[in-house]
DOROZA-313784 format. One record per residue (C-alpha): x, y, z; residue number from 1. Coordinates in pm, whole numbers. Each point is the difference from the previous one (the first is absolute). Layout:
N
        x        y        z   torro
        X        Y        Z     NUM
...
This chain:
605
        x        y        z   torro
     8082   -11062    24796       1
       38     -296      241       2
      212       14      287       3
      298      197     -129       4
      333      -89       80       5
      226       31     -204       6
      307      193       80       7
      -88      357     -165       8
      -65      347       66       9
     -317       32     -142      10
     -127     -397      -20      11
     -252     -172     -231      12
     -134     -309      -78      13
       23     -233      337      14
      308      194       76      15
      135      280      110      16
      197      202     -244      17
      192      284      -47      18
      -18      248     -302      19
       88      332      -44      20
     -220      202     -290      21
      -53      388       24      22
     -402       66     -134      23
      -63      239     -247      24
     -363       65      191      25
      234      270      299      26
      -90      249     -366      27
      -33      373       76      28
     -315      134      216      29
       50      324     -102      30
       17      -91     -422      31
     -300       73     -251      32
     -127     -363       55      33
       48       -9      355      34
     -227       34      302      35
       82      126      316      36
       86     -316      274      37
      -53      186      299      38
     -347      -74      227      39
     -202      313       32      40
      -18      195      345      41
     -275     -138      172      42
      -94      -25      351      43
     -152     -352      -28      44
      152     -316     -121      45
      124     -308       86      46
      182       85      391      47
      325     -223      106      48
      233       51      312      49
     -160      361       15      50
       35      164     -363      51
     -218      -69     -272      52
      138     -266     -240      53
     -242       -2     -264      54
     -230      284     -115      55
     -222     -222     -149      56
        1      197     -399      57
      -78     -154     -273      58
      163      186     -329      59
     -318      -75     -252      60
      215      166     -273      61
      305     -213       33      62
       55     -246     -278      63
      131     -384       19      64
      313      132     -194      65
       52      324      200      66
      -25     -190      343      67
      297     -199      -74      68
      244      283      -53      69
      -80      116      353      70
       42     -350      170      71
      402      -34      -22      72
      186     -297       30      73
     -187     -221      263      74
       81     -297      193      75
     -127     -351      147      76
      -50      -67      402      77
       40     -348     -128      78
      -58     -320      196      79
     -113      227      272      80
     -433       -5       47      81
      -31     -244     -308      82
      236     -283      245      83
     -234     -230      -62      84
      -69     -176      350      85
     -363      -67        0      86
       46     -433      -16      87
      324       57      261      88
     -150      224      207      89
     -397      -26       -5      90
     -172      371      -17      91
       35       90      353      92
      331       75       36      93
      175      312       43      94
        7      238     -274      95
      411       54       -6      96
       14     -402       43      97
     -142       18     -419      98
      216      334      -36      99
      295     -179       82     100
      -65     -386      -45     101
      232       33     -324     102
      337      125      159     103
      -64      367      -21     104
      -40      273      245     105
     -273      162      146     106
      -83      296     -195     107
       49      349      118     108
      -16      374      -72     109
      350       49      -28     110
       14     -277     -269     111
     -223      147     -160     112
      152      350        3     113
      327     -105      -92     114
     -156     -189     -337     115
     -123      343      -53     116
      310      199       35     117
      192     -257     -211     118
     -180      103     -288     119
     -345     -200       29     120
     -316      193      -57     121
     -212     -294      -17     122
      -52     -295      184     123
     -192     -351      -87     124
     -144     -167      311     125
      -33     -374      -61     126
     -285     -136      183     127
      -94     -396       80     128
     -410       98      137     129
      -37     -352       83     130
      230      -35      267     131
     -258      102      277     132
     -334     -116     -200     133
     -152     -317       73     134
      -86      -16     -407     135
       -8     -402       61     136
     -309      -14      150     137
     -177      270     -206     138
       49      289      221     139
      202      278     -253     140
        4      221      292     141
      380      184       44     142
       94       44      340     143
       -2      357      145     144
      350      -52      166     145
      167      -90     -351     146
     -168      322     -205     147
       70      154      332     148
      403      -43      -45     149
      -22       48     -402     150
     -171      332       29     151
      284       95      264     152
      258      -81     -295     153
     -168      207     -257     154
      -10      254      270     155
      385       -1       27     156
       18       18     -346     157
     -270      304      -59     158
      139      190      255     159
      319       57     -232     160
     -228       58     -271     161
      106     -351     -216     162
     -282     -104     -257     163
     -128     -389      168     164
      -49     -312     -164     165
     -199     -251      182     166
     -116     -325     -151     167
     -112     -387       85     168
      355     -208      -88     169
       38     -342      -38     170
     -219      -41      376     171
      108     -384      -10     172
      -64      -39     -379     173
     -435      -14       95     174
      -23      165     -366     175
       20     -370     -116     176
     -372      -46      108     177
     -115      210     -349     178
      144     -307     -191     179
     -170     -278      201     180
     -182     -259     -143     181
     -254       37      209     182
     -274      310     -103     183
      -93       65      409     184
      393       79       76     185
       -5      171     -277     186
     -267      234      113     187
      163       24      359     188
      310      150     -149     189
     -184      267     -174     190
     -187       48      288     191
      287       44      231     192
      139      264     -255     193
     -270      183       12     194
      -29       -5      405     195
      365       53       27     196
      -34      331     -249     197
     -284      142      129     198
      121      -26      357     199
      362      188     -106     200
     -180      253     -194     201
     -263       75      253     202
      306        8      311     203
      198      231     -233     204
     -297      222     -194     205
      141      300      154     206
      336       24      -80     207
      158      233     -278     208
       84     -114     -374     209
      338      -97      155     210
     -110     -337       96     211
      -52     -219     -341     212
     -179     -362       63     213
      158     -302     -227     214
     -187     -263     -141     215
      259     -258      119     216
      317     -124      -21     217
      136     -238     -250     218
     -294     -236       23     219
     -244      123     -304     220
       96     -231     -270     221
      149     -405       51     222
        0       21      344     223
     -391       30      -10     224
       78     -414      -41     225
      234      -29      335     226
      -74     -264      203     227
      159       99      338     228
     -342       52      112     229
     -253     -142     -257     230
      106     -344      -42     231
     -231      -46     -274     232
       80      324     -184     233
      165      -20     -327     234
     -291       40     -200     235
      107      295     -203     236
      107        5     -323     237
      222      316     -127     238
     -293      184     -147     239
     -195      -43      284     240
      265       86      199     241
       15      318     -165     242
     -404       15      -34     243
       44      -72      434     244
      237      303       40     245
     -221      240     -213     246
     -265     -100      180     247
      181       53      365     248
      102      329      -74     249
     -317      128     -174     250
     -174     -104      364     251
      289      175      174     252
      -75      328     -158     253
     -387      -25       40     254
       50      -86      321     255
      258      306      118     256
     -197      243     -186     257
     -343     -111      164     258
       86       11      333     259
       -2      359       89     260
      240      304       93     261
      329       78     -172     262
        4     -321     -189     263
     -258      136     -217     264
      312      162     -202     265
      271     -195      161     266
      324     -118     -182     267
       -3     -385      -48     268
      241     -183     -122     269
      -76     -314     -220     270
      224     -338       32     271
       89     -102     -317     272
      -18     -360     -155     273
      285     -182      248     274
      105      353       11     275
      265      -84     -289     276
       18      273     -261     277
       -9     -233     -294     278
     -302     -195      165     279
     -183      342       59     280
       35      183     -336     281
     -164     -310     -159     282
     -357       69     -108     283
     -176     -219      177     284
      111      223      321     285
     -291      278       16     286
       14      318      244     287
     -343        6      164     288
     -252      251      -85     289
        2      286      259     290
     -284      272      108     291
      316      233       88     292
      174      139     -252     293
      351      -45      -64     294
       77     -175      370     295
      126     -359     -139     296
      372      -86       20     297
      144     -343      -81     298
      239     -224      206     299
      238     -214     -151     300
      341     -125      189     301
      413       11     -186     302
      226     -254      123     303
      169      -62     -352     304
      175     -188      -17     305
      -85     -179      288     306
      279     -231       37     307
      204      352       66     308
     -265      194      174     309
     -108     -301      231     310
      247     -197      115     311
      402      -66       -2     312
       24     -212     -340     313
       81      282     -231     314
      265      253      147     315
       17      233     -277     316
     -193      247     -201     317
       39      284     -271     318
       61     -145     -378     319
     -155      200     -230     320
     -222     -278      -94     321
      -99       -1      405     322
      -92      403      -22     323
     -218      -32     -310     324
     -176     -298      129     325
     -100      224      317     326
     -153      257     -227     327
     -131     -188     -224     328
     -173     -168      235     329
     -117      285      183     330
      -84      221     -324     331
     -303     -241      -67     332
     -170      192      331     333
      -44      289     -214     334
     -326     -191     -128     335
     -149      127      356     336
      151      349       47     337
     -138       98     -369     338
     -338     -177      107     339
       36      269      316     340
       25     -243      240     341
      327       51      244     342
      249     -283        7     343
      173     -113      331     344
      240     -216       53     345
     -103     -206      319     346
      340     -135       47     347
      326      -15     -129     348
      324     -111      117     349
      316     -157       26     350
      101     -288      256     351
      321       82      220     352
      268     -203       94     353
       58     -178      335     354
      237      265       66     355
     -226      307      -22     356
      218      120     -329     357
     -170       66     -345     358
       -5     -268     -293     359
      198      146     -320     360
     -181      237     -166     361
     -297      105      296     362
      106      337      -26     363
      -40       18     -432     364
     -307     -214        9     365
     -142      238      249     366
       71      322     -206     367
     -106     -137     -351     368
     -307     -179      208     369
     -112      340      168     370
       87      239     -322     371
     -225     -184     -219     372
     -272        7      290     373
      116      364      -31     374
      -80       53     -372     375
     -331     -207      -30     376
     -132      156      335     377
      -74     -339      196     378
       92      -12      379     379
      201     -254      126     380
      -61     -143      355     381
      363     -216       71     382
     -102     -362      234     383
      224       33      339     384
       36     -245      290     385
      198      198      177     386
      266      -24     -215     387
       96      295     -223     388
     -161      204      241     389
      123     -140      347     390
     -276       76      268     391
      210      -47      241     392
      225      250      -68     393
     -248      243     -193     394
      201       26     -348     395
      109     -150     -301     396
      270     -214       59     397
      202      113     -330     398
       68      381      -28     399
        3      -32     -401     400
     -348     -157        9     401
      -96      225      261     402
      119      313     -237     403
     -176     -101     -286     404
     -331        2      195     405
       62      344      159     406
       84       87     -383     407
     -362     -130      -98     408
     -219      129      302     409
     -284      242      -59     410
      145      260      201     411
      350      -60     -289     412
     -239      -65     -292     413
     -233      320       86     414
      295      217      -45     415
      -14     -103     -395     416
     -308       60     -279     417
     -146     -335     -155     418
      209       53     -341     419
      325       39      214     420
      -38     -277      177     421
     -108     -207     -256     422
      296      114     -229     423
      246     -117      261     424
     -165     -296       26     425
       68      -63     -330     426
      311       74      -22     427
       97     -157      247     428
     -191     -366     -177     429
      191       77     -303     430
      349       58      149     431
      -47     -290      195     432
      -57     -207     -279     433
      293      117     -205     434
      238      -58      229     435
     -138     -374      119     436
      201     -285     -101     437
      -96     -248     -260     438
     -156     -316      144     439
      122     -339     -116     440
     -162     -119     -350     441
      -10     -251     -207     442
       54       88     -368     443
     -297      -52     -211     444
      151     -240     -203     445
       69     -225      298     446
     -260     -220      256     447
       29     -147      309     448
     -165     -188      240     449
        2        0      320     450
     -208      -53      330     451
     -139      316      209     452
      -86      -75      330     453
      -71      162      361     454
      -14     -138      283     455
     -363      -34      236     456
      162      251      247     457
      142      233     -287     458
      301       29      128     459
      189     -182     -301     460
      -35      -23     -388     461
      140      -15     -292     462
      -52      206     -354     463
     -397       28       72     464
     -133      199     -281     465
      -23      -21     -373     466
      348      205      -28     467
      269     -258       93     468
      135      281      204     469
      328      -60      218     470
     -185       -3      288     471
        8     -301      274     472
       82      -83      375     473
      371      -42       16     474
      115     -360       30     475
     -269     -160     -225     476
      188     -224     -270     477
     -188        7     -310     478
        2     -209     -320     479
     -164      230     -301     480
        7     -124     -374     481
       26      141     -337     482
     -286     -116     -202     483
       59      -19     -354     484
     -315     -168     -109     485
     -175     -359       21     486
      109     -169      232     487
       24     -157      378     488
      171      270      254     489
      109      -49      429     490
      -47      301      158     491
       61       -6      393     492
       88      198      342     493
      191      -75      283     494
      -47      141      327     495
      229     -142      281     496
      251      295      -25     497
     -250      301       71     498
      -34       72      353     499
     -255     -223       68     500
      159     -299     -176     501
     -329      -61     -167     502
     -375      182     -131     503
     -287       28      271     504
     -237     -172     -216     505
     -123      137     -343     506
     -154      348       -1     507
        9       46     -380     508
      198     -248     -272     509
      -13        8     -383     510
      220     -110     -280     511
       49      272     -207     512
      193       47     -351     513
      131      351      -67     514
      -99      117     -375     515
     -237     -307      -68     516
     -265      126     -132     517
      192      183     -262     518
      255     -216     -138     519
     -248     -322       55     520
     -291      111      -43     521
     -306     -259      118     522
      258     -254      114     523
      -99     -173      281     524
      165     -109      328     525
     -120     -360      157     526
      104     -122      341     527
      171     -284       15     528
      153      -58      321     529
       23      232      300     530
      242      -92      300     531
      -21      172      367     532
      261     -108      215     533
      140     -249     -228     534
     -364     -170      -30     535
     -238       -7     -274     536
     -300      207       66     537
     -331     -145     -197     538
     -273      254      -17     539
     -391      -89      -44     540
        1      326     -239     541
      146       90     -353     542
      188      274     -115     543
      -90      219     -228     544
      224      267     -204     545
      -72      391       21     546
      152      359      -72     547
      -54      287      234     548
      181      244     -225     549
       19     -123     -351     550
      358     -124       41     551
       99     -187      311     552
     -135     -391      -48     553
     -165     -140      334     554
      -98     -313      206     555
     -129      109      322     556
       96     -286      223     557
     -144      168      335     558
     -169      348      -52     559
     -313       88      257     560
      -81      283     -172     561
     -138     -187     -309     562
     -317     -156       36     563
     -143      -22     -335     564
      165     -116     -324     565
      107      331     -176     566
     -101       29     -343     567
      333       34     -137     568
       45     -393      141     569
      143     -289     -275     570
       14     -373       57     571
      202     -243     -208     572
     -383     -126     -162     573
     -202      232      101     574
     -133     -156      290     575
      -38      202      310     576
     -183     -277      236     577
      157        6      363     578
      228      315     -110     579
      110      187      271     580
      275      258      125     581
       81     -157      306     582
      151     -304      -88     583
      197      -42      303     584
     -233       -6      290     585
      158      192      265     586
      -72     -175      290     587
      131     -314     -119     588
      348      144       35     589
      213      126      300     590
      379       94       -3     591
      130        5     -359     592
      364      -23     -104     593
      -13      -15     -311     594
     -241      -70     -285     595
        6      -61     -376     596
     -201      -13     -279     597
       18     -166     -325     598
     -216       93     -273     599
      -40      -87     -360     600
      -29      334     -283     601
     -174      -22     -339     602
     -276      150     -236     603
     -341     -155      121     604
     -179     -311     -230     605
């Protein structure tokens, strides 16, 4: 992610969150598919503060699959060496003035030994590379002083024997150069990749099969396009975007495993397509071929949904609707684990209030989060800005959350065989699930419409999904209307008694009618007047009407995510010139108190 800062124990996105998950990968060492953790006796190795850290083993045998029952639950140093100061600060600065440009603390062994004894056996190292490299003027070369301070991180970490995940995250959003217009930048970024992987591979050759390399962050996929850096960039349409990713991590393997030493048979771990699950079990995302056998995991981030997990506008979670959603979701990973590739989840969390208390429902999104990691055997790695885990004070700051981690540790989880463990976990999903309440629905027979909506800054929304669940900022007045069939409907939202007293902007906005599709099926919805702020908005786009799920009619008035007209897409003629899904342009709108939209419902011509 970005900068993350949202209020969580284990952040994600641009923020720092705070989730609480128990992995199923802390499975038994000593069980019939397990293989022994522990570094051989050797008396050479990686040497820190006077004790070997690292004895430098590489376990040939070990599978993908296997390796992720012996990593635990892990955690993020987040917004710690990938603080992204390399406009604010030049690349001569001080390596703790990077480590700490984003509010946290300089890093230390006792940190680090106190995320291990709270139950985390793994650690992911975010890393911005460009932060000391003068990549501007062509020279890819990483300082000494920076690999310098990142090697004495892993170090902390190795000498408790945690599993380390280092990668290249965000690094001011220079990914954006593989989209450019312009063939030459295009070549530069590839080039830099390669420079910047061969470099970390060569400086880190030696070290044991505990250190895994990432491909990247969150970047593989639409934010190949990003302009932050490439002004021109943009170029990329979504199959090339996936054709771009394939090709990135294809070179990242072929350049790891031709550069010498351990990484001959090292564990690397593959960024998935935005690193969303649903993006990354479409076929168009490929694993790259491999000379090593069975060494491949995948990355893919959970912050579902996110307007719980990353920020304050949802305060509660737990329906029964919200537990099958996680595990449905997560289920679909099983495409990887049966391919025998191992599945990690990069990050995960849950964003904490002001107040350093947990949102409703941390605790039960943790345990049904971190039992179904548990039965499908992926490792979860929670995103913390020193939040859940305070720093500061060495320890989780909730003695629940910090119980259910101790309760999901390796040195817990070894204690069990892998058809215990994964029996509890499943009892424990399906108990769970019974005893959820029922979420708020709308009876079949019945449709509504109404307007889902964050805000830019995520911290407020209203009914975003395709559910019409009872879930919204408190204080936001809404208008919602039965539909009963042709017809011209109002639907609107009023802001001024949340908080805030209004929306930061638009981050996401759609008009959506509950059971649509089904009891109207083909109708179509056209836009006829849209007020923000008590003004009419005119757009230089036209709307079109889609289905994500077969039953919930849709008019994406401001979604970012959708860049192409979806297949499933209906016009009132049939006409699709100047369609688009961001009819509002967000930066033609500040403050909003309220907004309305009127639309007109029918079968098409």
């Amino acid at each position: 992610m970005i900068k993350k800062k949202l209020r969580i124990a284990a952040a994600a996105l641009t923020v720092c969150l705070s989730m609480c998950a128990v992995a199923g990968c802390g499975k038994n060492a000593s069980s019939s598919s397990s293989v022994s953790q522990t570094p051989s006796e050797s008396v050479t190795g990686i040497e820190f503060n006077g004790k070997i850290v690292d004895d430098q083993s590489v376990r040939t045998d070990l599978t993908a699959t296997e390796l992720t029952k012996l990593m635990g639950n892990g955690i993020n140093l987040g917004n710690t060496m990938e603080a992204y100061g390399h406009i604010s600060l030049g690349t001569k600065a001080d390596t703790s003035s990077y480590e700490t440009l984003w509010g946290e603390p300089v890093t230390t062994q006792e940190m680090i030994t106190a995320m291990h004894e709270s139950g985390f056996d793994a650690i992911r190292i975010p890393v911005a590379w460009t932060n000391m490299m003068d990549y501007e003027s062509g020279d890819y070369t990483i300082d000494e002083k920076y690999f310098d301070r990142v090697t004495e991180i892993i170090n902390y970490a190795r000498s408790e024997n945690m599993y380390v995940i280092i990668n290249d995250h965000w690094d001011g959003s220079w990914w954006g150069m593989f989209g450019s217009a312009t063939e030459a930048t295009r070549e530069k970024a590839m080039d830099m990749y390669v420079s910047m992987w061969t470099q970390i591979a060569d400086h880190y050759r030696d070290y044991s099969d505990y250190l895994i390399y990432e491909s990247a962050n969150e970047e593989l996929g639409d934010r190949l396009n990003d302009k932050d850096v490439a002004k021109d960039s943009g170029s990329l349409n979504e199959e090339q975007c996936y054709e771009t990713t394939n090709l990135i991590n294809q070179t990242f393997v072929d350049t790891i495993r031709s550069s010498g030493g351990n990484n001959e048979n090292r564990f690397l771990l593959i960024a998935g397509y935005n690193t969303d699950v649903n993006r990354t079990c479409d076929d168009r995302f490929v694993m790259p071929k491999d000379t090593a056998d069975s060494k491949l995991l995948v990355s893919v981030h959970f912050y579902e949904p996110s307007s719980y997990c990353t920020g304050s506008s949802i305060a509660t979670w737990g329906t029964k609707d919200d537990l099958q959603n996680q595990h449905n979701i997560l289920k679909q990973l099983t495409k990887f684990t049966d391919a025998g590739y191992g599945v990690i989840i990069g990050e995960y969390g849950i964003y904490i209030n002001e107040d350093d208390t947990l949102k409703e429902g941390t605790l039960e999104y943790f345990n049904n989060f971190l039992s179904i990691c548990d039965y499908y055997n992926y490792c979860p790695m929670l995103w913390d800005c020193n939040r859940l885990f305070n720093r500061n004070d060495c320890k989780i700051i909730s003695d629940d959350a910090a119980q259910i981690y101790l309760e999901h540790s390796l040195k817990t989880q070894s204690e069990k065989d892998d058809k215990t463990i994964k029996s509890e976990a499943e009892t424990y999903i399906a108990t769970a699930l019974a005893n959820a309440k029922e979420a708020e629905s709308v009876p079949s027979d019945e449709a509504y419409a109404w307007i889902m909506m964050n805000s830019s800054d995520w911290t407020l929304t209203y009914k975003v999904g395709d559910k019409y669940e009872n879930k919204f900022t408190e204080g936001i007045k809404a208008e919602d209307v039965q539909v009963t069939g042709e017809g011209t409907y109002t639907v609107s939202l009023d802001f001024t008694g949340t908080d805030m007293h209004c929306s930061k902007g638009i981050g996401f906005a759609a008009v959506g009618i509950i059971n649509g599709e089904a009891l109207f099926p083909g109708y179509i919805m056209t836009i006829d007047e849209i007020l923000i702020n008590g003004e009419p908005y005119t757009s230089q786009y036209k709307e079109y009407t889609t289905s994500d799920d077969e039953n919930c009619t849709r008019v994406n008035l401001y979604n970012g995510w959708v860049t192409e007209l979806p297949k499933e897409a209906r016009t009132l003629t049939g006409d699709f010139t100047d369609c688009s899904a961001q009819l509002i342009n967000p930066d033609d709108v500040g403050d909003i108190t309220t907004i309305s939209v009127t639309f007109t419902y029918g079968p098409a011509n």
